[in-house]
Structure formats: C-alpha cells, structure tokens
Backbone as ProteinMPNN parsed JSONL, in Angstrom:
{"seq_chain_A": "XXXXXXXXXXXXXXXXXXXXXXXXXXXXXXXXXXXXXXXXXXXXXXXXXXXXXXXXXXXXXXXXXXXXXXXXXXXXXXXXXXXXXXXXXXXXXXXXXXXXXXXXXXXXXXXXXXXXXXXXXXXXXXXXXXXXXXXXXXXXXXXXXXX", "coords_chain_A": {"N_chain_A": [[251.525, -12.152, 46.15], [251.78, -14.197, 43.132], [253.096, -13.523, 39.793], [251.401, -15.34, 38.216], [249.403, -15.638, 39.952], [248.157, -13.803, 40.168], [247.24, -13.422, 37.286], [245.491, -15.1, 37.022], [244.242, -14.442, 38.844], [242.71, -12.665, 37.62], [242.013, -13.35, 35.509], [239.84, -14.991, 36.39], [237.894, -12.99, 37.591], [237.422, -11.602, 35.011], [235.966, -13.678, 34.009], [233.421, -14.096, 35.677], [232.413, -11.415, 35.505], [231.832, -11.381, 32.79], [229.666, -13.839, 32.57], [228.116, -12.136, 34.503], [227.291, -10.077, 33.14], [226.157, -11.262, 30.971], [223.845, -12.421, 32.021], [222.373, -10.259, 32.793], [221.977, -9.373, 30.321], [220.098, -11.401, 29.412], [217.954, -11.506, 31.982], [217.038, -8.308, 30.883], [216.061, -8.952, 28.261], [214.114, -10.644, 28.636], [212.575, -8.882, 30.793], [211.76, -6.931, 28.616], [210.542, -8.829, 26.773], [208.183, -9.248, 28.443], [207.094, -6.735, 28.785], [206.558, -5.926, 25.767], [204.58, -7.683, 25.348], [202.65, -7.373, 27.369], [201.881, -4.624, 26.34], [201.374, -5.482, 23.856], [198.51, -6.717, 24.755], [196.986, -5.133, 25.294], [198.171, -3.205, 27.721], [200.004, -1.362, 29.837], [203.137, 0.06, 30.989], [201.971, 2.318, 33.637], [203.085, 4.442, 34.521], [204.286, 5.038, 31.853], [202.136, 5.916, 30.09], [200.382, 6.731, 31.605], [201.048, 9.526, 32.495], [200.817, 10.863, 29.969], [197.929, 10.39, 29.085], [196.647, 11.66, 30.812], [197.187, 14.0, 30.497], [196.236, 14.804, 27.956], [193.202, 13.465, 28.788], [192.777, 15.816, 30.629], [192.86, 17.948, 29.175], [190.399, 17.696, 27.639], [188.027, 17.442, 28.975], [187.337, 14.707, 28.655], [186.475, 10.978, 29.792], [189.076, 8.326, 30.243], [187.448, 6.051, 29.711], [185.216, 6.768, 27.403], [187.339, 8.088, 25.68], [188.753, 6.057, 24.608], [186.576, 4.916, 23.293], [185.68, 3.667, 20.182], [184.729, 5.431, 17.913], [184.415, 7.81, 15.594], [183.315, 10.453, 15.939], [184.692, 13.801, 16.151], [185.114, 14.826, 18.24], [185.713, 13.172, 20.337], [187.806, 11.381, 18.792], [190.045, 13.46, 17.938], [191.077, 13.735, 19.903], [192.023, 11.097, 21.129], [193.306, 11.002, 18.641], [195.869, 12.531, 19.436], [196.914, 11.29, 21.422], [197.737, 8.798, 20.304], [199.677, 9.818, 19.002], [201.399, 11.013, 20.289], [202.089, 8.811, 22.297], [203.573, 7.588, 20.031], [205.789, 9.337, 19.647], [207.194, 10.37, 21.936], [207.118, 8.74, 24.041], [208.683, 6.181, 21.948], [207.037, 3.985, 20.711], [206.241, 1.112, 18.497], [204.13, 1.206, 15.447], [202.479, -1.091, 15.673], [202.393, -1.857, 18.339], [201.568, 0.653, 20.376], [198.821, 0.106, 18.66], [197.905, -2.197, 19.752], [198.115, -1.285, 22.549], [195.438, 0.38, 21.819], [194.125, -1.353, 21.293], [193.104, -1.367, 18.383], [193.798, -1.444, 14.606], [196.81, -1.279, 13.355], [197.412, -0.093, 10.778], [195.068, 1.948, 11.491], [196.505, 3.605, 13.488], [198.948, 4.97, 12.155], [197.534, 6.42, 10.111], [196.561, 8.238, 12.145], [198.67, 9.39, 13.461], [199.926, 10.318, 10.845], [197.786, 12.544, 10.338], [197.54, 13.975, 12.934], [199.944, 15.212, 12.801], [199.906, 16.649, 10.415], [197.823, 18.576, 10.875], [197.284, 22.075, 10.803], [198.555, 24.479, 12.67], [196.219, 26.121, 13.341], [194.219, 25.13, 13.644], [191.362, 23.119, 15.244], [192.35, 20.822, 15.983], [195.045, 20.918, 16.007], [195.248, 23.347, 17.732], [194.604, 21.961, 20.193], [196.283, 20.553, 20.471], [198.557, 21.526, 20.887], [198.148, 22.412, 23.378], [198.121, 20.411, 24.825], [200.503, 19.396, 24.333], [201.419, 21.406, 25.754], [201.037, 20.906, 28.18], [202.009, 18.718, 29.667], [204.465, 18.985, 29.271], [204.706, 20.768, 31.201], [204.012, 19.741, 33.171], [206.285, 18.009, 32.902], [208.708, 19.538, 33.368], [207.818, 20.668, 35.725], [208.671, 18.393, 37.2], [207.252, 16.167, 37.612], [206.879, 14.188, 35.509], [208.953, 12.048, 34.498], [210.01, 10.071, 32.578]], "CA_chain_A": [[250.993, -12.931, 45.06], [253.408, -14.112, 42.427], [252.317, -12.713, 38.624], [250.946, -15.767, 37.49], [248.237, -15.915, 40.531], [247.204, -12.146, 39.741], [247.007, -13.516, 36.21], [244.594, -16.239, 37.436], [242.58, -14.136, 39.714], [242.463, -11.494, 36.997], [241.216, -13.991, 34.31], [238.436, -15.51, 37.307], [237.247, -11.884, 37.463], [236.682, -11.402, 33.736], [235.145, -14.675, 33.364], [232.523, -14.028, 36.29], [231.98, -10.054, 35.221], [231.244, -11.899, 31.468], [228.615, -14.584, 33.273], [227.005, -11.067, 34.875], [226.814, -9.074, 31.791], [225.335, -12.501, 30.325], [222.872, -13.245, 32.73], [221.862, -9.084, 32.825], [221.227, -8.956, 29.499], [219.229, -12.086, 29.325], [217.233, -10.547, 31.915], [216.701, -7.539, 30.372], [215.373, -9.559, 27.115], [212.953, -11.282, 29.379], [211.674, -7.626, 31.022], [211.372, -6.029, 27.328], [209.197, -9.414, 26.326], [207.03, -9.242, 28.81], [206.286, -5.233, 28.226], [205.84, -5.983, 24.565], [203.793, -8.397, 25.619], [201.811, -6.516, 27.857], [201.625, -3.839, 25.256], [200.282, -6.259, 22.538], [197.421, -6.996, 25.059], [196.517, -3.132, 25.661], [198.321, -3.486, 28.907], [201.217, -0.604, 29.671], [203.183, 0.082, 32.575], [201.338, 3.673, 34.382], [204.12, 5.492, 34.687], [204.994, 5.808, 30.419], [201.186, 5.845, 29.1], [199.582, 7.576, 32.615], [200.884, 11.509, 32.4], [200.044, 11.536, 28.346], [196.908, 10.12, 29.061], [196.214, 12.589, 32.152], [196.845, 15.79, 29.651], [194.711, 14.879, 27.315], [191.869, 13.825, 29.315], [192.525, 17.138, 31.188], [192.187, 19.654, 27.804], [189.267, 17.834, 26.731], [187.231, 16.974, 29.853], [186.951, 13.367, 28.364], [186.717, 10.023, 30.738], [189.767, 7.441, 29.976], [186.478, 5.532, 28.488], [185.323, 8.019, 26.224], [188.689, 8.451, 24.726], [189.279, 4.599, 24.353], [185.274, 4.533, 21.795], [185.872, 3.51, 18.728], [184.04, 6.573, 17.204], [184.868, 8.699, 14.398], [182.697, 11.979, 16.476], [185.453, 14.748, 16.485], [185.432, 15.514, 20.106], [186.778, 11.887, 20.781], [188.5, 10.857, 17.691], [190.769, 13.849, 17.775], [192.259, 13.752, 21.557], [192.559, 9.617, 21.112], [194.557, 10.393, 17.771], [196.887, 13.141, 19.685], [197.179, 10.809, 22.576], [198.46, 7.914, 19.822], [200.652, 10.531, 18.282], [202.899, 10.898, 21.529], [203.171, 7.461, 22.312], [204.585, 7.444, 19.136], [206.918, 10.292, 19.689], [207.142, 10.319, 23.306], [207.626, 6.678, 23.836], [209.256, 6.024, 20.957], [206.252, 3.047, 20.63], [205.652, 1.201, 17.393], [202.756, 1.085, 15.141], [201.704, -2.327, 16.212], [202.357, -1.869, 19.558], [200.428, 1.102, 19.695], [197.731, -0.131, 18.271], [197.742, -3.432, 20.952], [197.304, -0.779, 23.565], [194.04, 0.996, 21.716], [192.925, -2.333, 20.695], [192.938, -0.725, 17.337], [194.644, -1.826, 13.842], [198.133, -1.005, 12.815], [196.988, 1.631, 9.728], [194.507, 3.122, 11.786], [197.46, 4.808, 14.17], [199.694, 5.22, 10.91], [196.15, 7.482, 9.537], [196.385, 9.0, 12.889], [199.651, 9.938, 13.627], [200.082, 11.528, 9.951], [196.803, 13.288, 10.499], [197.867, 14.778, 14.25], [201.506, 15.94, 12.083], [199.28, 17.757, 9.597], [197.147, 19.613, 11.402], [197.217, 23.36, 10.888], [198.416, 25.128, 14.241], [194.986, 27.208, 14.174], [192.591, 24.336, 13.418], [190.65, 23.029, 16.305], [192.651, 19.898, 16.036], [196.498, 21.708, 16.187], [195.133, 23.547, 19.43], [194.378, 21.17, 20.855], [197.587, 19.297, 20.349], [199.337, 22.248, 21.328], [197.72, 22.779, 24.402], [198.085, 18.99, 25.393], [202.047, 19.333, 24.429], [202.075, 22.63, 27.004], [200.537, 20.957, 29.306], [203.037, 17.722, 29.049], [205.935, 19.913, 29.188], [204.72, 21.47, 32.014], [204.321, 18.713, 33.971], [208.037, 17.028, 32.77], [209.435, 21.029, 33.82], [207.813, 20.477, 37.5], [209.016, 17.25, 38.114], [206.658, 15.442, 37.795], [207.216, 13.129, 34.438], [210.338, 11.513, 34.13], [210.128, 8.644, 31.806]], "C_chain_A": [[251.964, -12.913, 43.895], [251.91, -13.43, 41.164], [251.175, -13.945, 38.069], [249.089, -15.967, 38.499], [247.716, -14.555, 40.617], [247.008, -12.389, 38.283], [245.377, -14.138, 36.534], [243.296, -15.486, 37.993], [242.008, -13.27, 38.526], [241.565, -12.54, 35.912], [240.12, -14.729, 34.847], [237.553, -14.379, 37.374], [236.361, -11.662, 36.817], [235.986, -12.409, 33.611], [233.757, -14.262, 34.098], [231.628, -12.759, 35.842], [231.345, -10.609, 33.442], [229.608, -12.888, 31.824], [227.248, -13.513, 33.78], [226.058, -10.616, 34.213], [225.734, -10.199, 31.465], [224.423, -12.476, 30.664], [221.625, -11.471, 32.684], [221.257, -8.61, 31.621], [219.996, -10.242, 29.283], [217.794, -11.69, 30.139], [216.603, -9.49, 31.725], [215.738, -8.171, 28.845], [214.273, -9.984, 27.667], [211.926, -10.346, 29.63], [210.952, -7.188, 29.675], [210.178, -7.341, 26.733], [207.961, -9.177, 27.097], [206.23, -7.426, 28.717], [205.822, -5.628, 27.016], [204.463, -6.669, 24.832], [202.134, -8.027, 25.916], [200.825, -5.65, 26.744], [200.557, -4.251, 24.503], [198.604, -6.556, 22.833], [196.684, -5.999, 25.675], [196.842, -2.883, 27.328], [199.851, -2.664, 28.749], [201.328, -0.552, 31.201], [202.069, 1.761, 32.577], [202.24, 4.62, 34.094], [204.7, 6.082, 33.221], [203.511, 6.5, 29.905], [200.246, 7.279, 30.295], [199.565, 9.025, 32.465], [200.288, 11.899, 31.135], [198.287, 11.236, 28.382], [195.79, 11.331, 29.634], [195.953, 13.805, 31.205], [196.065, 15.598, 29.024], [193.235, 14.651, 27.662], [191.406, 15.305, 30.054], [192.15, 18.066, 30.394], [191.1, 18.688, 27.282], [188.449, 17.145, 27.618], [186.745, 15.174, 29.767], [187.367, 12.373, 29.947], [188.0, 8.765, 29.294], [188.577, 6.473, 28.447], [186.035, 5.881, 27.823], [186.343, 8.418, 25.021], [188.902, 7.241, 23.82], [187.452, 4.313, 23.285], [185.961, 4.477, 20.98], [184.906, 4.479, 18.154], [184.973, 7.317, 16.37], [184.43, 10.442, 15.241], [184.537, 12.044, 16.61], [186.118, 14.583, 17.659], [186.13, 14.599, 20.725], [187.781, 11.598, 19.618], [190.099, 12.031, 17.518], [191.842, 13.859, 19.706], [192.378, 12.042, 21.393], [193.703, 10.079, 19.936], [195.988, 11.382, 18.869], [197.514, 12.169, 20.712], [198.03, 9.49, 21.449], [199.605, 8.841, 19.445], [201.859, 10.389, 19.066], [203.056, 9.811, 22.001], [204.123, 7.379, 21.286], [206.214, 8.144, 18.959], [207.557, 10.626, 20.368], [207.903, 9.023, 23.889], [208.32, 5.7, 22.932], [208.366, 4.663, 20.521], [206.232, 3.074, 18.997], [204.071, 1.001, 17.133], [201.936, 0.305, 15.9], [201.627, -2.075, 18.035], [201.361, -0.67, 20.053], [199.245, 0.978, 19.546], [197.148, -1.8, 19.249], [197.449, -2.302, 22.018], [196.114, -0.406, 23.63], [193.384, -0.232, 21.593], [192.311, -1.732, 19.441], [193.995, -1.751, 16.162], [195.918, -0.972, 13.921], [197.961, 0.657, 12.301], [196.302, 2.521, 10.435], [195.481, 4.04, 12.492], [198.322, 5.255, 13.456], [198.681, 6.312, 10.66], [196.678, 8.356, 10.925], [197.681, 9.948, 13.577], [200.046, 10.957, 12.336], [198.871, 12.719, 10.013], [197.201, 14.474, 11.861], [199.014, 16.105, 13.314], [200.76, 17.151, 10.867], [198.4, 18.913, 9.57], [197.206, 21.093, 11.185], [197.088, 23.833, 12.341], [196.597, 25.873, 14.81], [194.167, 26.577, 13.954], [192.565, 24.011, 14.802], [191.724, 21.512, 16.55], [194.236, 20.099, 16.562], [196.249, 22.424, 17.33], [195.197, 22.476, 20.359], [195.483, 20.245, 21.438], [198.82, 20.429, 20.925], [199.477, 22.503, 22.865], [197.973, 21.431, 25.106], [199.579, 19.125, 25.479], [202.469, 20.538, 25.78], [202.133, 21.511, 28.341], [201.384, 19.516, 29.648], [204.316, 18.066, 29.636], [205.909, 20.76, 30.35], [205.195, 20.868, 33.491], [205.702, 18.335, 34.157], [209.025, 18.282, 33.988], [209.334, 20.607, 35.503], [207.925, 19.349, 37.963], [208.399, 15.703, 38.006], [205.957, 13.768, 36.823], [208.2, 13.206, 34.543], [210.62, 10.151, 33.574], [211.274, 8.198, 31.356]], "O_chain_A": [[252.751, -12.002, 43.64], [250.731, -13.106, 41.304], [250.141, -13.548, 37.533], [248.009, -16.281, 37.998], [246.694, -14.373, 41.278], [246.486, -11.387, 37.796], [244.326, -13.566, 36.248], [242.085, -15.642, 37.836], [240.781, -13.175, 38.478], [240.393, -12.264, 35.658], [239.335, -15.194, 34.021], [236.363, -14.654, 37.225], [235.171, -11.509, 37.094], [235.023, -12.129, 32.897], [232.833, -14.048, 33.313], [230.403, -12.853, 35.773], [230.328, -10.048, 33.034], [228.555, -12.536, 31.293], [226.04, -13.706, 33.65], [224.831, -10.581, 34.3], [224.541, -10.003, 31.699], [223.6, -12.495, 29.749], [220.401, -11.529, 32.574], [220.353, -7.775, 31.574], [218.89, -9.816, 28.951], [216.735, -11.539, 29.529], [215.513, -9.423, 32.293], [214.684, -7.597, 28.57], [213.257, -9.631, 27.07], [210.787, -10.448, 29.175], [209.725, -7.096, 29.622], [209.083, -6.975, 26.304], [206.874, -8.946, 26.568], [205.035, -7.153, 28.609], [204.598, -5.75, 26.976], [203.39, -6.157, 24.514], [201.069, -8.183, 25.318], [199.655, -5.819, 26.401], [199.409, -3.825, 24.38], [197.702, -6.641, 22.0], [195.819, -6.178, 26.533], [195.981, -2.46, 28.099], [200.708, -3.006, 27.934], [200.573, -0.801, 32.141], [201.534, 2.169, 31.546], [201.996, 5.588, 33.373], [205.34, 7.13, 33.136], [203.609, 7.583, 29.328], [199.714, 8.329, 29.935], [198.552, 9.712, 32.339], [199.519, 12.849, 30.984], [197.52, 11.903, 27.688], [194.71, 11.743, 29.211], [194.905, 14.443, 31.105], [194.972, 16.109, 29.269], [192.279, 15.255, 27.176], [190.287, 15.813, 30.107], [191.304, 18.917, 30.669], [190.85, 19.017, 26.123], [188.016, 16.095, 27.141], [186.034, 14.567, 30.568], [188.124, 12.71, 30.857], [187.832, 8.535, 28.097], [188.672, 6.306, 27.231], [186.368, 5.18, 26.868], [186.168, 8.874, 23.891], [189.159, 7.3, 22.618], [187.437, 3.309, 22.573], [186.949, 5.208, 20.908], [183.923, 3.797, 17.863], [186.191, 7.36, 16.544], [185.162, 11.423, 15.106], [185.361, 11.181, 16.911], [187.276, 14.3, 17.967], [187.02, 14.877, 21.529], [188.915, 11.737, 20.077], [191.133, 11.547, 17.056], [192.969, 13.985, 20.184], [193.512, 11.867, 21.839], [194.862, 9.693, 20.087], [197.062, 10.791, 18.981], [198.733, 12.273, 20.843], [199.138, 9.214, 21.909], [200.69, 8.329, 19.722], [202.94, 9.885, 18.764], [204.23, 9.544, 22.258], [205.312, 7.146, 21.501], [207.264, 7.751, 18.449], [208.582, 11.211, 20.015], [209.066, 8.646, 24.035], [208.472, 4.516, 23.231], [209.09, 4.0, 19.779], [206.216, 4.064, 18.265], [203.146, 0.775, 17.914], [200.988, 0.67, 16.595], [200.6, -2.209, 18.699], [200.196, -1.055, 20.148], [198.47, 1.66, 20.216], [196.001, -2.245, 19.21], [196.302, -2.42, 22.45], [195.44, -0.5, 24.655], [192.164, -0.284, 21.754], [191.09, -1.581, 19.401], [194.78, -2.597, 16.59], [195.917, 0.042, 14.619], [198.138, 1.779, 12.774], [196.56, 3.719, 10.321], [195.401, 5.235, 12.205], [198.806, 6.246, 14.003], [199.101, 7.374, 11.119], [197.334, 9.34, 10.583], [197.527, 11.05, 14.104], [200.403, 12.117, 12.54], [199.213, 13.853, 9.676], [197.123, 15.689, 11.68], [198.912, 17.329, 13.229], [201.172, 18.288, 10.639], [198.222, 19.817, 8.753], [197.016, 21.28, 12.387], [196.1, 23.738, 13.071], [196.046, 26.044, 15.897], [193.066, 27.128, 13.962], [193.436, 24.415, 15.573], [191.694, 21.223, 17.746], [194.606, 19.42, 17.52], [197.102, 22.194, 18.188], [196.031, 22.375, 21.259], [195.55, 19.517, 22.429], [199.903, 20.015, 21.34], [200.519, 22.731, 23.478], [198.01, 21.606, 26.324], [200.061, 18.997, 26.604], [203.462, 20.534, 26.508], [203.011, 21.368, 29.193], [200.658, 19.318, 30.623], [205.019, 17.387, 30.386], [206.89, 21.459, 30.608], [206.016, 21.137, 34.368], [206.269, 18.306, 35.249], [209.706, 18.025, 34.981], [210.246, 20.337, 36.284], [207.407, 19.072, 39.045], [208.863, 14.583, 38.22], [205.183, 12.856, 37.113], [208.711, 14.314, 34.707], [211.352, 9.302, 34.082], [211.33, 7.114, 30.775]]}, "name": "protein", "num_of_chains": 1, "seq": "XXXXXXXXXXXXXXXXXXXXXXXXXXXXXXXXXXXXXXXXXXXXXXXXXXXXXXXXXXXXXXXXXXXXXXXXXXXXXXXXXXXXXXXXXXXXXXXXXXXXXXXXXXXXXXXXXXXXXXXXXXXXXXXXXXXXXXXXXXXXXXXXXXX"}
C-alpha cells in the first residue's frame, strides 16, 4: 500500500469510528430518556430501587404497600423517608425524580432526606437507618448488589 492509500484507509477508519461514537451516544441519550421517564412515572428498573427496597422492608417487617401510604404514622413514614434518603445517596437520584417514583412532591423528599441526615444515631429513627445501611452493605459485600 503506497502512503497515500494508508492515509485514505486511515482517514475511512476515523470517519466510521466518529459515526459509532455518534450513533452510541445518541443511543445512550435515548436509554437515559426513557429511565427518566420511567422514573417520572414511579416506574424504576429492579435491579437499582429492588435491594434498597428489600432492606428496608426487611428491618421493619413492612409490605412494599405499607411503605408506599402516604401517612405521617412513624412506623411507615420513617423507613419510606430512609428508603428516599438512599436513592438519593445510593443512586445518586434527583429530588424530582425521586419523588416521580413515590408519587410524592419534590419538598416532601428534600424534608425527608434532611430529616434521615439529622437523626441522632440513638433515636429510633438513626437505628433504624443504621441497621438498614448494615444490612445494604452486607448484601453489596456478598455479592449480591452491584449497581
């Protein structure tokens, strides 16, 4: 091959490997709308929302539906806010989004996420959140989260 047809192929290469990238990130823009999407309509994949969900229904015997009341009672109101907390922190999820999965406002997971962060380790509310993070971490340790 003389130089100028290794120039040629070399500059057919880059053009096609540019077309890839192109076309890879466009799909990728497409995937990430339709999660938001999802999201916005309280609709997540399993695999990010499922294990945080799992610990906390596990330390507080609650059903998925139970958790998901709109109630103020304690016993629910504090394992739904810990469970928004780690999407938030976990998932790196925003407010709004977030709050499209609870079918909740914006502020209320803003209230609830500073509320989880303030907790006092020895209140009933900071156990709780502690015991949900073991149990989280335990899981990730054996394998068995990998988000």
């Amino acid at each position: 091959m003389t130089r100028v047809e290794l120039f040629e192929n070399r500059a057919r290469l880059l053009t096609e490997h540019a077309r890839i990238a192109t076309e890879e990130a466009r799909v990728v823009r497409e995937l990430v709308a339709v999660e938001d999407a999802l999201a916005v309509a309280g609709h997540a994949p399993p695999s990010a929302t499922g294990p945080i969900l799992a610990a906390v229904l596990a330390e507080t015997r609650l059903t998925e539906a139970e958790l998901r009341q709109k109630t103020r009672r304690p016993d629910i109101a504090r394992p739904r806010q810990i469970a928004q907390w780690i999407f938030r922190e976990r998932l790196g999820w925003s407010y709004p989004r977030i709050a499209g999965w609870w079918d909740m406002d914006h502020t209320t997971i803003m209230h609830a996420c500073r509320t989880v962060v303030e907790w006092p380790a020895d209140s009933a509310g900071g156990v709780l959140r502690a015991a949900v993070e073991k149990r989280l971490a335990e899981r990730t340790d054996d394998g068995v989260v990998d988000d």
